[in-house]
PALO-73289 format. One record per residue: x, y, z of N, C-alpha, C, O, CB in turn. Coordinates in steps of 0.2 Angstrom, whole numbers, plus 5000, padded with zeros to 4 digits. Each point is the difference from the previous one (the first is absolute). Glycine has a CB too. Layout:
# residues N
XYZXYZXYZXYZXYZ
...
//
This chain:
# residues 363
502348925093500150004993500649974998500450024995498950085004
500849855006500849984997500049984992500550014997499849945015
499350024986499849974992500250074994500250004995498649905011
501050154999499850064993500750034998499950024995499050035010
501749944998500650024997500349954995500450024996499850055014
499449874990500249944994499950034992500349994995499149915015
500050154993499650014992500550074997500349994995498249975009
501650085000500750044999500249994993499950034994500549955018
500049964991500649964993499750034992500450034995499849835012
499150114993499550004994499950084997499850024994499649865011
500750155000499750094998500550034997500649985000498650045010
500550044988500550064996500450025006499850025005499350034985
501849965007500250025004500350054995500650005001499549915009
499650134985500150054996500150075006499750015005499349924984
501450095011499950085001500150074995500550034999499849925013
499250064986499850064996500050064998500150034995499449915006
500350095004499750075000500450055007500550045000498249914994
500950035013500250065003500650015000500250044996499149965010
501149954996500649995002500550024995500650025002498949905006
500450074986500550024994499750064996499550014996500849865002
500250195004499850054998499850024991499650054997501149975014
499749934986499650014992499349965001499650024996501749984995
498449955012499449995000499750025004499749945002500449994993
499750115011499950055003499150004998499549985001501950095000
499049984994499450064995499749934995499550004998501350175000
499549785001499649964996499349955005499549994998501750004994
499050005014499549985006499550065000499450004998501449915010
499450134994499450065000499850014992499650045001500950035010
499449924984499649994997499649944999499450004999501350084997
499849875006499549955000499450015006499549974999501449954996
499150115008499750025004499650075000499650025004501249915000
499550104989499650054999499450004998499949994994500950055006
498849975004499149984997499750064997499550014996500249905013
500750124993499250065000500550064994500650015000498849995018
500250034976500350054997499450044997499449974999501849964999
498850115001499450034998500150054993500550044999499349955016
499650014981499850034993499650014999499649965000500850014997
499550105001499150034997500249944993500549964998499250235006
499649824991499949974993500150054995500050065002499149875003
501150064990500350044997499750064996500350044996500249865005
498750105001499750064998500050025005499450034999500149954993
500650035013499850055006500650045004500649974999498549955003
500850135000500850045000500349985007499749975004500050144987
500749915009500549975007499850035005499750064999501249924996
499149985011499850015006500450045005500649985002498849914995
500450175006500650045001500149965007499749955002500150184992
501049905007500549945007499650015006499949955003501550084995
498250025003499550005007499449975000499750015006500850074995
499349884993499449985001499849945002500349964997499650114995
499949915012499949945004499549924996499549975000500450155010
500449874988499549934995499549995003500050015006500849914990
498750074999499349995002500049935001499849974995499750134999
500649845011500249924999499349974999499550025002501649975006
499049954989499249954999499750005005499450015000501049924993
500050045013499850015007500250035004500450044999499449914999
499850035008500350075005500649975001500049945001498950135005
501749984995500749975001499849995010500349955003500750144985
498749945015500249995007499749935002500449955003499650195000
499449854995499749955001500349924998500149955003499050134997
501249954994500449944998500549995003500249945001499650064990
500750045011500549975004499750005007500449955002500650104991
498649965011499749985004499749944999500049975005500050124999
499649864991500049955002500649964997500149955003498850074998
501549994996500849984999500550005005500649975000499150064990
500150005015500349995007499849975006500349995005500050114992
499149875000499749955008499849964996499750034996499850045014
500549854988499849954998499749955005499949944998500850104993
499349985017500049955003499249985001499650045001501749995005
498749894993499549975003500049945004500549965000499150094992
500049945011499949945005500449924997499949994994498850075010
501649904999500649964997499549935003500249965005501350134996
498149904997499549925002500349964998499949955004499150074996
501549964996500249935000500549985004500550045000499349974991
500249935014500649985004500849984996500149945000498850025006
501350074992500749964996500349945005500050025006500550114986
499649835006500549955006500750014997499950034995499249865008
501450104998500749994999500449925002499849955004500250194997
500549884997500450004994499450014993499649964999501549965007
499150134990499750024993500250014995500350054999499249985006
500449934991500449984993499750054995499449994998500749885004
500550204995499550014995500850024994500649995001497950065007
500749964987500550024992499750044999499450015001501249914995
500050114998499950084996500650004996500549975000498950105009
500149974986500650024993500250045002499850055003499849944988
501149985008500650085003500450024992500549974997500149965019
499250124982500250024993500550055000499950065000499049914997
501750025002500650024999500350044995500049974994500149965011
500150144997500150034992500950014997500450035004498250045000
501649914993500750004999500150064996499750014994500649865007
500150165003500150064996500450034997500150064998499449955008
501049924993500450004994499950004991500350024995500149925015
499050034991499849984992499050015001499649984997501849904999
498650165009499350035002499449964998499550024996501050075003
499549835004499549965000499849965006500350015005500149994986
499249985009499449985006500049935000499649974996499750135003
500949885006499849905000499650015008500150045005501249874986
498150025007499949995005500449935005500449974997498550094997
500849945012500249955002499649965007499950045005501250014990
498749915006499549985004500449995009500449955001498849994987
500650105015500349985007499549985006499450015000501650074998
499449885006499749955004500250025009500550035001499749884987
499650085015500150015009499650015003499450014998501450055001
499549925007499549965006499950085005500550035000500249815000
499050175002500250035005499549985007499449985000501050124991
500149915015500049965005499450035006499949975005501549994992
498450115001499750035006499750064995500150014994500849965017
498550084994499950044996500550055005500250015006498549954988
501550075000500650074999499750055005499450024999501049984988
499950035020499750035003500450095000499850065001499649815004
501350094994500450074999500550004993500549974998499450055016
499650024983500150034992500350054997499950065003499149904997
501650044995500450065001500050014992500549984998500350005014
498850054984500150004993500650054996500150055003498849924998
501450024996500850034999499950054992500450024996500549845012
498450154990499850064998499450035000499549965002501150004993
499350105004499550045000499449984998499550025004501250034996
499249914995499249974996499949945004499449985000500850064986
500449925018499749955003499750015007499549985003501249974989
499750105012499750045005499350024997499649975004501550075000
498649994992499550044999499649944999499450025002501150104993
499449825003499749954999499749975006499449995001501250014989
500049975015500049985004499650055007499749985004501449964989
499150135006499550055004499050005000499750025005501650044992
498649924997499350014996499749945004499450015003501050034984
499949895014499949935000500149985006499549995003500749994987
500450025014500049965006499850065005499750054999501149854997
499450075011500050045006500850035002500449965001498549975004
501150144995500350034999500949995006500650024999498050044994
500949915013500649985002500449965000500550005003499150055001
500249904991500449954996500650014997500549964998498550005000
501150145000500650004996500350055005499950055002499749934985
501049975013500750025004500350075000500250045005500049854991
499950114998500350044997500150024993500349964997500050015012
499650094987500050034995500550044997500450035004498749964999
501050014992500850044996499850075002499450025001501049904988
500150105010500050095002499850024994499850065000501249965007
498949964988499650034994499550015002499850065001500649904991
499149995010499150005001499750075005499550025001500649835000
500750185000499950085002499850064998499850055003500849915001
499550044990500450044997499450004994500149964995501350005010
498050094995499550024996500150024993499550014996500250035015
501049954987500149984995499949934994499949994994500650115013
499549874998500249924998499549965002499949964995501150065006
498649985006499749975004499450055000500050065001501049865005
498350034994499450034999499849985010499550025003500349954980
500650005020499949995007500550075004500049995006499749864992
500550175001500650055002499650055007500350035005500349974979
498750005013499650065003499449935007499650015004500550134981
500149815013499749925005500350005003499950025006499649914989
501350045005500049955006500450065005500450054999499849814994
499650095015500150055006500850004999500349964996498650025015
501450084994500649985001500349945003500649974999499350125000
499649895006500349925003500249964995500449965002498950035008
500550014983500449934995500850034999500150064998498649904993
501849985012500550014999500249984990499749974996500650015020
500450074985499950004991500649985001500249985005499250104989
501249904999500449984997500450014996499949974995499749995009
501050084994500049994991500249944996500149945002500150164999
499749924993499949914994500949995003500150065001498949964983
501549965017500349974999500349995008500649975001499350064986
499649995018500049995009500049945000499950005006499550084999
500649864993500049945002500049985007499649965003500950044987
499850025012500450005008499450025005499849955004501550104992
498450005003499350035002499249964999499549995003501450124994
499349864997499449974999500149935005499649995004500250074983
500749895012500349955003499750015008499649975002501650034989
499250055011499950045008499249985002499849965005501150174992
498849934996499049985003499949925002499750005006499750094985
500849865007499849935000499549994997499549965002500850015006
499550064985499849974996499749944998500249984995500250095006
499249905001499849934996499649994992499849954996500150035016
500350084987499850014990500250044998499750055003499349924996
501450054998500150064993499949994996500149944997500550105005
499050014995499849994993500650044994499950064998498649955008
501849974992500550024995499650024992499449984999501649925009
499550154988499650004993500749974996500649995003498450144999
500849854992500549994996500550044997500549984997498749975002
500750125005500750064999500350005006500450055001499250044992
500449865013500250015005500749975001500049934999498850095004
501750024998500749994999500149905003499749985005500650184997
500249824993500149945004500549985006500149945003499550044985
500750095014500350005006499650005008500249985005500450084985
498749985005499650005008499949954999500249975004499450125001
499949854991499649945000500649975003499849965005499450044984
501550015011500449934999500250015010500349965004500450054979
499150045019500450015007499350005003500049995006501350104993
498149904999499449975003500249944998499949985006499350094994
500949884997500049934998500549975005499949955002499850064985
500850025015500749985007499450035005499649984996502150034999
498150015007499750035006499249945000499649985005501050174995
499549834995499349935001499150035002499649975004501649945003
498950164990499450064999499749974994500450014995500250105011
498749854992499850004997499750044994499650055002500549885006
500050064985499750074997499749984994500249944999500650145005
498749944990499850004996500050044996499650055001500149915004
500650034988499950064996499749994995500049954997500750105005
499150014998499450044995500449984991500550024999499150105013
500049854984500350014994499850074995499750045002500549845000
499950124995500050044993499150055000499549965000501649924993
498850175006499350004997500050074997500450055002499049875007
500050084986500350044994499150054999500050054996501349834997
498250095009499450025000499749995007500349985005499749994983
499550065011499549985006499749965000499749995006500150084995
500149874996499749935000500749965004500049945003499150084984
501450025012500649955003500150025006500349965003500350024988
499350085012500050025007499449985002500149985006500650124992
498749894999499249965004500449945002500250005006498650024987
501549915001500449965004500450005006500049955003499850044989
500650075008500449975006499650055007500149995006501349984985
498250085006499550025007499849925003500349975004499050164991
500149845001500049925000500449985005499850015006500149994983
500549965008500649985003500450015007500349955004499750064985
500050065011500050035008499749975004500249975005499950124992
499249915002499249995004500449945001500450005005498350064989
501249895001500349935004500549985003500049955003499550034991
501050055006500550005002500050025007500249965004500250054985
499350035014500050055006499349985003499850035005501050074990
498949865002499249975003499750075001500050025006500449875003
499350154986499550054997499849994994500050054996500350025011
499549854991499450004994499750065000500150054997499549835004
500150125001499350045000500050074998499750034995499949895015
500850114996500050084998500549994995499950054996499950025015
500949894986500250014994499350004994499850054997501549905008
498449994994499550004996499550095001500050044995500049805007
499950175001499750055000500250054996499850014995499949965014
501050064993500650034998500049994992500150054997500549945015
499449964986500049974994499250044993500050034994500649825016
499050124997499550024996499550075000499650034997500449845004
500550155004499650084999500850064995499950064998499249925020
501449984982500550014996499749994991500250034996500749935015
498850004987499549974996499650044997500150034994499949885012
499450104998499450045000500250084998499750044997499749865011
501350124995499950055000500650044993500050064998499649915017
500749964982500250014993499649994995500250024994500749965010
498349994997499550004996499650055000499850024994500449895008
499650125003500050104999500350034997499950044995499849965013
501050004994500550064997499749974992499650024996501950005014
498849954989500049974990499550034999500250054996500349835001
498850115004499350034997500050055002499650034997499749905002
500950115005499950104997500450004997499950024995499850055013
501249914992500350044996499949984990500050034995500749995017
499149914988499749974995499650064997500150024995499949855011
499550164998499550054998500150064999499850034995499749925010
500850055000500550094999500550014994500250054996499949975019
500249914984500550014993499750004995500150054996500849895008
498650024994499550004995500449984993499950014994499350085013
501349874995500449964993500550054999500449994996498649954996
501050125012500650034995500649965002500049955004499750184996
500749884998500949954998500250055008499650045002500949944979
500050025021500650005002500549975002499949955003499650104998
500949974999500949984997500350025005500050065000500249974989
500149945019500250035005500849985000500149954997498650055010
501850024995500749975002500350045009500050065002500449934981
499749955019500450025005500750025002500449954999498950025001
500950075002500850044998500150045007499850045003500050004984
500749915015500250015008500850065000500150044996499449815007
500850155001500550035001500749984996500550034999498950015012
500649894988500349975000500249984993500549984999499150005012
499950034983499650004994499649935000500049984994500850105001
499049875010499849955001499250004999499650035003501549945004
498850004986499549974999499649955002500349965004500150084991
499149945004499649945003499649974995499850044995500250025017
499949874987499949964995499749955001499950005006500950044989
499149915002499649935000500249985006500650015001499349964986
499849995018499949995006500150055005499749985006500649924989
499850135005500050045005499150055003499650034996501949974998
498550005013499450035001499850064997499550014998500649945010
500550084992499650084991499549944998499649965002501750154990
499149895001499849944996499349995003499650044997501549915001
498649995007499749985001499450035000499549984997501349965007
499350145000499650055002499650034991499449994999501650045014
499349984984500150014995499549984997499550024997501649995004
499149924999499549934995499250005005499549984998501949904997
498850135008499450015008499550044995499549984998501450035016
499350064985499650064998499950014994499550044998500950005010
500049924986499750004994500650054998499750044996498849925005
502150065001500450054998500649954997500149945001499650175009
500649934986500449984997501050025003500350065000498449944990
501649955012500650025001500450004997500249944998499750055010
500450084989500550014994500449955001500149964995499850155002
500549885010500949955000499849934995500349974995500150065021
498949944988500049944999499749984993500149954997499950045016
499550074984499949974993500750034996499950004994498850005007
501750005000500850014998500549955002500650025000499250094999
499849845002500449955003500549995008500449955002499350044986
500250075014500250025007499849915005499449984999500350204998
500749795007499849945004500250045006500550045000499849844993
499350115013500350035009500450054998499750024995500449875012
500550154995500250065001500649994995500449954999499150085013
500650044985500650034993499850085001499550025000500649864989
500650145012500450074999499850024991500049954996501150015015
498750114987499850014994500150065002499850035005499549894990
501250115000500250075000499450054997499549974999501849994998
498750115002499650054996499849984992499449994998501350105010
499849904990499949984994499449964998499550014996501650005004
499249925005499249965000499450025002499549964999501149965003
499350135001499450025003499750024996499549974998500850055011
500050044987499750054993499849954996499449994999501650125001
499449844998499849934995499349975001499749994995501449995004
498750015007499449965003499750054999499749994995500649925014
499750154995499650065001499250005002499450014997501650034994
499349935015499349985002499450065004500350055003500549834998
498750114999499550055002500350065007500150065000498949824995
501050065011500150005004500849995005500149945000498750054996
501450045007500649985000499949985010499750055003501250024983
499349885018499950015008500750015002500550004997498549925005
500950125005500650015004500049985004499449995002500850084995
500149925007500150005008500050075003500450044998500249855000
498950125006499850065003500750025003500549965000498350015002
501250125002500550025003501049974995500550005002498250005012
501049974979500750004997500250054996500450004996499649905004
499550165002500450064994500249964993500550024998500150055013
498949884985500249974995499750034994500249994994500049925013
499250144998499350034994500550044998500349994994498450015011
501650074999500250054996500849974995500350034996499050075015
500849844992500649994995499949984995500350024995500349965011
498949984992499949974994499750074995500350024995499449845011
499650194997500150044996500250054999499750044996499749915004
501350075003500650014998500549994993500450034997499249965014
500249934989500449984994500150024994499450014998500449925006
500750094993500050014994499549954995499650004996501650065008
499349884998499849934993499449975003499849954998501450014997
498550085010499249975001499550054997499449994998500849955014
500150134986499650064998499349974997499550025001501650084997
499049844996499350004996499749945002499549984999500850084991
500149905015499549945005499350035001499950065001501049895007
498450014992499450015002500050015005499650055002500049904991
500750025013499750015007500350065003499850035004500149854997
500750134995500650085002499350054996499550035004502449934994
498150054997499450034995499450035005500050065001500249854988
499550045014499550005003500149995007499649995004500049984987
500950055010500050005011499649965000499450025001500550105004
500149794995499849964999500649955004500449964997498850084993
501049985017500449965002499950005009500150055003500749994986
499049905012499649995008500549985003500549974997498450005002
501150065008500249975005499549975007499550025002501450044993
499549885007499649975003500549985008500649995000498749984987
500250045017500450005007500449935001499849944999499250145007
501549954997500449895000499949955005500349945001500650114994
498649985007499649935006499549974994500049944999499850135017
500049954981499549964994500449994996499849944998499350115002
501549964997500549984996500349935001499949964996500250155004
500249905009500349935002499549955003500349955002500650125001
498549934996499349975003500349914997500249984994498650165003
501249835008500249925000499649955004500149965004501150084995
498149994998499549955008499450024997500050044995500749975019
498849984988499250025002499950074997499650014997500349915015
500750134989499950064998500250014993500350064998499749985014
500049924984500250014992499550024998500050044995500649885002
498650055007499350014998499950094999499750034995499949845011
500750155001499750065000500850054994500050064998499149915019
501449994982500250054994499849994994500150044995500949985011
498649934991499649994996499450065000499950034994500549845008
499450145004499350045001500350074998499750044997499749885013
501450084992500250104998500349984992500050054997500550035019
499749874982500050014992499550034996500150044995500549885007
498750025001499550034996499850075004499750044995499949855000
500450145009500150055000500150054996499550044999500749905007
500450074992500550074996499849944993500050034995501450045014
498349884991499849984991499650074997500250024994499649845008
499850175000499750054998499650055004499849995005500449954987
499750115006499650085004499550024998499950024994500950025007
498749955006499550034999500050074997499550044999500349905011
//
């Protein structure tokens, strides 16, 4: 893959979110898929009650964890490919595309993805001993939906081990567009070839870069699969909950620890427009992630308010004094939602899609 560090030049060398603690909590929203709301005639769902999901949750993340099928096409190399690498600047919170180009010289046989959603992709689709090595997150049952899969023999790393990853001999990393330009840059002098991931804001943009993987790593096939049973299975969820909402309105906002909302492009959002719900930030012209005090919440005063589970955010909000006449404080109308579905950056958006509609309403 000597050719593939050429394309480098052309890609987002944006870093966004983990790494910069004020956009932290703005990547996990963009990332926050999942939030959950009864309809506004039905009364709130007590904290112990278990969503009733469109589909069965186990089966779905079981086929969202194996996508592998038989790989009949011969690829030859050197292999010329392109993709939209769509960059998000997070200065003035806009999105350009840009078309990149690269050769790659061989197929990739040791693969080191340097986040969690690309791990979890890469796990579904190829053979499993292809990947080197995984971040220490993909441990960690909070974050990683593989936490409770992979053996201990996969050595791990943390995000900014450079040194360690270098070490493995990697002949691919797969980089994201938050991925510090320190480690990209001390891979680029080590002559470690890498690829990053750009920008994505829905599930139609994460099919692409599943996609994308597949060809990249020589698994068309089981990515496609992955693709289309990811598909099929957001076409079920919409028609029960389509049925079970039965036109009523709801008004959902998400409200992190942070006060960080989630808005137009972001996967809430997406999730949101997915299910026929409406997200207070972004019909208030909220773009990707903004801080919004109490005041603004009471003003929106939306149905449903989401949390991030285990943040002790429920009893603070309805605590508040200047939330006392909010509808969702009113109505113990305030979900939380576990933060492996929250942080969901791959194939498993589908299944926090599935626990939104979920808590959308009660049997």
């Amino acid at each position: 893959m000597s050719k593939l560090r050429k394309a480098q030049q052309h890609m987002a060398h944006h870093c966004c979110s983990t790494h910069n603690k004020g956009l932290f909590v703005g990547l996990c929203l963009m990332i926050v898929l999942l939030v959950g709301a009864p309809s506004l005639t039905m009364t709130a769902m007590a904290a112990d009650t278990a969503p009733d999901f469109p589909i069965n949750m186990e089966q779905l993340l079981a086929d969202l964890s194996d996508a592998h099928q038989p790989e009949h096409n011969v690829q030859h190399y050197p292999r010329l490919l392109e993709y939209n690498h769509q960059r998000w600047n997070v200065v003035d919170d806009s999105l350009t595309n840009e078309q990149v180009t690269l050769t790659v010289d061989h197929k990739p046989q040791r693969i080191i993805p340097h986040a969690v959603g690309l791990t979890e992709v890469l796990w579904a689709i190829t053979e499993h001993e292809r990947i080197a090595s995984v971040h220490e997150s993909c441990r960690n049952p909070s974050y990683s939906f593989l936490a409770n899969q992979l053996p201990d023999s996969v050595p791990t790393y943390g995000r900014e081990d450079a040194e360690i990853v270098i070490g493995q001999c990697p002949d691919l990393v797969l980089t994201t567009y938050y991925s510090s330009p320190s480690f990209k840059n001390r891979l680029t002098l080590s002559h470690i070839p890498f690829v990053e991931m750009g920008f994505f804001g829905d599930i139609p943009s994460i099919e692409r870069q599943i996609s994308f993987i597949g060809t990249l790593v020589d698994a068309e096939a089981s990515a496609g699969h992955l693709v289309t049973t990811m598909q099929n299975s957001v076409a079920k969820i919409q028609q029960i909950v389509k049925q079970r909402l039965d036109g009523k309105p709801v008004r959902v906002l998400y409200y992190d620890r942070m006060g960080f909302v989630a808005g137009a492009n972001s996967t809430f959002d997406s999730l949101c427009n997915t299910l026929g719900i409406e997200n207070v930030a972004t019909k208030n012209g909220i773009k990707f992630f903004k801080q919004i005090g109490y005041e603004t919440v009471l003003m929106w005063d939306p149905d449903i308010i989401i949390i991030p589970e285990d943040s002790g955010l429920d009893k603070h909000l309805l605590g508040q004094p200047i939330l006392a006449s909010a509808k969702a404080v009113q109505n113990k109308n305030i979900r939380t939602i576990p933060s492996v579905y929250l942080m969901a950056s791959s194939q498993y958006t589908v299944a926090s899609l599935n626990y939104l509609g979920g808590v959308l309403y009660e049997k």
